[in-house]
N, C-alpha and C positions, 0 to 999 in steps of 0.2 A: 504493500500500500504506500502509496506517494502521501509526504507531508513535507512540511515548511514551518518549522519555528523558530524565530527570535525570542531572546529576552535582552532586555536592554541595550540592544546595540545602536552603537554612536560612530560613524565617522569624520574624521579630520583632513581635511584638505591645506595642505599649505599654501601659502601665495605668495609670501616675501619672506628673504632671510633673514637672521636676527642680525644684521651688520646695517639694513638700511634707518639709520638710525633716524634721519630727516624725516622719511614715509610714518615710522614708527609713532614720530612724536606728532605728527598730525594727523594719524587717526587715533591715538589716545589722549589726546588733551581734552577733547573734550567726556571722558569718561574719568578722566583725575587718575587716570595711571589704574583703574580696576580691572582686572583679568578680563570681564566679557566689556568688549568696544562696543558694539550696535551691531542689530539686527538688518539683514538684508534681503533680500528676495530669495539668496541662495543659503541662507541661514545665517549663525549669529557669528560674527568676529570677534576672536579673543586670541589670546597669546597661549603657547605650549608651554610646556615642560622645557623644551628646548631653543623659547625664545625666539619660535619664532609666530607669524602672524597667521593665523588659519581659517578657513571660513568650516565650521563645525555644518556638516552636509546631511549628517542624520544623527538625531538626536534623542537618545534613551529609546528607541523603537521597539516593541513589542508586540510581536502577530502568530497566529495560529493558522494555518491553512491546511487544507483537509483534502483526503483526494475525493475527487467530483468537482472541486469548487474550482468558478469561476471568476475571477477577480481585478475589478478595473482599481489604478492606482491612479487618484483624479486631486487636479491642484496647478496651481500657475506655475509658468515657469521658475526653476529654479528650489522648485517646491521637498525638492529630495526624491521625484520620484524615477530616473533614471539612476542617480547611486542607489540607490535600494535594489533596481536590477541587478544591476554590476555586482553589487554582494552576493545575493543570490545567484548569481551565477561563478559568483566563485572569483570575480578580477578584480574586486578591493575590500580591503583587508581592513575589518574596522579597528578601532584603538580599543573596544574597550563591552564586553555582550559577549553573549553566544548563539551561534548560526549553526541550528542542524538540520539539514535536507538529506530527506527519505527517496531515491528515484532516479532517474538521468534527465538530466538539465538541455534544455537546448535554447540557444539565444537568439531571438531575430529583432535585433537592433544592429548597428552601421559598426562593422567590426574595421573599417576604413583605417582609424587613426591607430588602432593595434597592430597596422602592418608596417614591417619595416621596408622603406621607399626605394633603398640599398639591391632587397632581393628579390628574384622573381617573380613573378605572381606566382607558380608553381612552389617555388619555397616556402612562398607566404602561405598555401594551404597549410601545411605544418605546422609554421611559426606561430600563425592569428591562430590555427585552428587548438593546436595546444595550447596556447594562454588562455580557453575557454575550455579546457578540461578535454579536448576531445582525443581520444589514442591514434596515434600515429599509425597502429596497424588500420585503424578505424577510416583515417584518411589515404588510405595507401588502398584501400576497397576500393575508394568509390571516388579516386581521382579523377575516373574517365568521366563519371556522371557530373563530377563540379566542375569539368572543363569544360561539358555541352552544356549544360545549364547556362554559364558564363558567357558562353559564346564570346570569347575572346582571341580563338585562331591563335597565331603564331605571338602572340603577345602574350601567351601565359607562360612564355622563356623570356620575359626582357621585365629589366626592373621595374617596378611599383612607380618608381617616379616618374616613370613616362606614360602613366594611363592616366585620362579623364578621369574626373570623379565619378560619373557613371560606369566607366568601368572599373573604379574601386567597387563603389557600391554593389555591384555585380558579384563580382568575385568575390567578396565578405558575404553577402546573402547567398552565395550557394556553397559557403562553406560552413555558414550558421545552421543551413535545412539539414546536412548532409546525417544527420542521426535520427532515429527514431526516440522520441523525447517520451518521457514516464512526463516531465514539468516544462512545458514550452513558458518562454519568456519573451513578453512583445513591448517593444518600449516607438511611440508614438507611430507615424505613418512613414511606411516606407519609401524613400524617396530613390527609386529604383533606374530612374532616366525616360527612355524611350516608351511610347505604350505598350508596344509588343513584350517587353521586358516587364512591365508593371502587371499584364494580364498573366505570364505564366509566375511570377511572385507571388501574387493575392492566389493564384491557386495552387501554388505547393505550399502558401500559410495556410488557407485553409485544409487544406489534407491533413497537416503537421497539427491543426487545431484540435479536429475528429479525432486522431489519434490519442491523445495526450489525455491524461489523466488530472490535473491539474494546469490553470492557464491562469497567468499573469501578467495583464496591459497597463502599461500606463498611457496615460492622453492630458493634454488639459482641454479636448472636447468629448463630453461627456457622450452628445449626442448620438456620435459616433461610434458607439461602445453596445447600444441596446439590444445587437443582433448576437453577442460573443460574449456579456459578461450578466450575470447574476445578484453580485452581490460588491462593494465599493469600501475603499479606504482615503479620506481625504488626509492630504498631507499639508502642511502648511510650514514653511521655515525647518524642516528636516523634521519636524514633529508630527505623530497621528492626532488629526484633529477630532475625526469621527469614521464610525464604521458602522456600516448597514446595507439595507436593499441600495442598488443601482439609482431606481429612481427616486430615492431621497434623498441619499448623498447627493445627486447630481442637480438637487433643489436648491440644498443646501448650500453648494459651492456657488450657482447662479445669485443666489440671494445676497451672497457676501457675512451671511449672519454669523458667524463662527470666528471671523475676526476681531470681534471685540472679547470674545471671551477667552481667547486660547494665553496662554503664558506669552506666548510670541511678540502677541500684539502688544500687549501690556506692558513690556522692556523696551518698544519705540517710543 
């Protein structure tokens, strides 16, 4: 049986070293030198342990998912709810909680910036596809099917830095599909280039959906969510704001009522 729980898990993103001491002193003057600086769209700013400047991306998080469920991860930009895929899927590492998944993971968000631009597209299967957990014997199956899917011809021997972004995009989404997923992971709309390419994508997602025992989207359009999810978590500043049916969270976040009450808002 596929499950999914956090308890308390927080992560930290840095953004400046502890040497810029100019930058330092003008986002902390006006907090009087206190550990957390201000809150942002992408969470709150405060200093580490090791001095330097961090935008805190999720915060104390705590969830349960269950297999059968369906579950939209709904909130504005910035809101925590692509790092919270990335965790669950295993490519960042929080400071500080624990993450246990029950299942096999498969990601379909823009695995693009995980490739290095140095190597092949061909090496990049590998590369991207193992920093998402996937086994090397596993991509050594079904290179042939993520070379036609790609449809990239003689350009899946020449480096990364010479393809388009739709042909990043490409070759990352069909090294994301290439498993059969116990917990598919969807983070926003995928922006796959050409039509032709975007009509066979939406339908190896949706195969890859049917399949799966567990599904997890983030959006911040709710609307868009009504045909593939069941049940909703709003995030707000890397924190859970609320959880329930689809279409009340999705009332909820339209209405804006939830930011006067959350901790978040109250520390602007």
């Amino acid at each position: 049986m596929s499950h999914i729980s956090l308890d308390r898990v927080s992560v930290e993103i840095p953004i400046y070293s502890g040497v810029d001491r100019s930058l330092k002193f003008s986002l902390f003057r006006s907090a009087g030198g206190a550990a957390m600086l201000r809150r942002t769209a992408g969470g709150a700013i405060s200093r580490d342990r090791h001095n330097r400047i961090v935008v805190r991306a999720l915060d104390n998080v705590t969830l349960d998912i269950h297999d059968g469920d369906r579950v939209a991860l709904i909130g504005r930009n910035g809101a925590g709810k692509s790092t919270l895929l990335r965790v669950l899927a295993d490519v960042m590492e929080p400071i500080s909680g624990t993450v246990r998944i029950a299942g096999r993971t498969s990601t379909l968000f823009n695995l693009a910036g995980l490739m290095d631009p140095e190597l092949s597209g061909h090496d990049n299967v590998y590369y991207a596809g193992g920093l998402i957990g996937i086994p090397r014997a596993r991509l050594r199956q079904v290179m042939s099917d993520i070379a036609e899917f790609a449809e990239l011809g003689d350009f899946l021997h020449m480096p990364v830095r010479t393809y388009s972004d739709g042909m990043k995009v490409r070759l990352g989404f069909a090294v994301a599909t290439s498993i059969e997923p116990d917990i598919l992971l969807m983070d926003e709309v995928i922006g796959a280039g050409d039509a032709h390419f975007v009509a066979k994508a939406i339908q190896r997602a949706q195969e890859l959906y049917q399949r799966s025992s567990i599904l997890v989207v983030a959006s911040h359009a709710p609307e868009l969510l009504g045909g593939l999810c069941k049940t909703a978590i709003l995030l707000d500043h890397g924190r859970v704001v609320a959880t329930g049916g689809l279409h009340e969270i999705a009332k909820l976040y339209a209405d804006n009522a939830w930011q006067s009450d959350t901790p978040a808002a109250a520390a602007e």
